[in-house]
Wavefront OBJ file of the C-alpha trace (Angstrom):
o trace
v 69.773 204.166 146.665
v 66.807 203.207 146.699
v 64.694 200.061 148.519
v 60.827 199.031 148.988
v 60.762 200.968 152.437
v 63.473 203.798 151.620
v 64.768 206.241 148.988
v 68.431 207.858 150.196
v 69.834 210.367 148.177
v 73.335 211.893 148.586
v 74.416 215.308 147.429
v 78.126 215.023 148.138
v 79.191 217.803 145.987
v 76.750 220.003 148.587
v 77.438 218.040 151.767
v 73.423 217.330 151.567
v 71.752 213.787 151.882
v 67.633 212.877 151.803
v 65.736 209.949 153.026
v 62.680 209.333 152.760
v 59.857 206.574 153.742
v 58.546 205.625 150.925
v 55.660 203.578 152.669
v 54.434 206.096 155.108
v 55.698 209.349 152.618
v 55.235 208.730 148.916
v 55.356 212.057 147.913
v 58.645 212.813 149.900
v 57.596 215.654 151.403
v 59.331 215.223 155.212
v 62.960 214.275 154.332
v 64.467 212.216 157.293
v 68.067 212.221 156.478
v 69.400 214.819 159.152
v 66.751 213.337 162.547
v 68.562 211.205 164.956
v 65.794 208.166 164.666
v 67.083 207.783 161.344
v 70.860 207.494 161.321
v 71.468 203.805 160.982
v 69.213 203.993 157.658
v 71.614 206.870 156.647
v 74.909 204.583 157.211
v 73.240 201.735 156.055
v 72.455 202.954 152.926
v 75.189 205.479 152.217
v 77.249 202.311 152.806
v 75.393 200.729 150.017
v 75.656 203.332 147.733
v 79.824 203.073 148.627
v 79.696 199.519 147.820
v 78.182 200.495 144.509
v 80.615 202.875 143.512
v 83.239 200.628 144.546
v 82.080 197.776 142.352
v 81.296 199.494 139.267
v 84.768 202.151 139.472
v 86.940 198.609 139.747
v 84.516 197.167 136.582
v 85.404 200.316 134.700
v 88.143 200.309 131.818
v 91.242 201.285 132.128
v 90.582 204.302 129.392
v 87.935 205.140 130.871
v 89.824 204.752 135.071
v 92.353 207.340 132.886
v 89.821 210.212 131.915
v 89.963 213.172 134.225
v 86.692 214.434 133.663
v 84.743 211.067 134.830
v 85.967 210.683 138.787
v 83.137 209.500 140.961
v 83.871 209.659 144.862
v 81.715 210.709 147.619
v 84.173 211.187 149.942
v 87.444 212.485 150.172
l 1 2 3 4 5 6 7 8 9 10 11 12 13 14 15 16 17 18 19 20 21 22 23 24 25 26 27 28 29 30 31 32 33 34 35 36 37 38 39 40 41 42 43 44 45 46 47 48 49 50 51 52 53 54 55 56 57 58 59 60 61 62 63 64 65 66 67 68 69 70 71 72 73 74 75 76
């Protein structure tokens, strides 16, 4: 997920998020995802990213809802 201020990026396969400040960090070299300052960007933007999934799993097909090999959750 990405905005002007903020890039979030969640690994949930490896229990491993990033965010970064894209204004004061554009090379993303301090990732901010795990300090304390930071955690209402985290849940604000992992809840985007939820919201995203959600709308575009419920716009899928129903072929494509059926195939094993295409499953996209975060969490379980």
């Amino acid at each position: 997920m990405r905005t002007e201020k903020w890039k979030y990026v969640d690994f949930y396969k490896h229990d491993y998020e990033q965010l970064y400040d894209l204004e004061n960090d554009p090379q993303e070299a301090r990732n901010l995802a795990n300090d304390p300052a930071y955690a209402s960007i985290v849940n604000e933007l992992s809840q985007k990213v939820d919201e995203y999934i959600a709308y575009y799993e419920a716009a899928r097909s129903e072929e494509v809802a059926e195939r094993n090999t295409f499953i996209n959750v975060r969490r379980d």
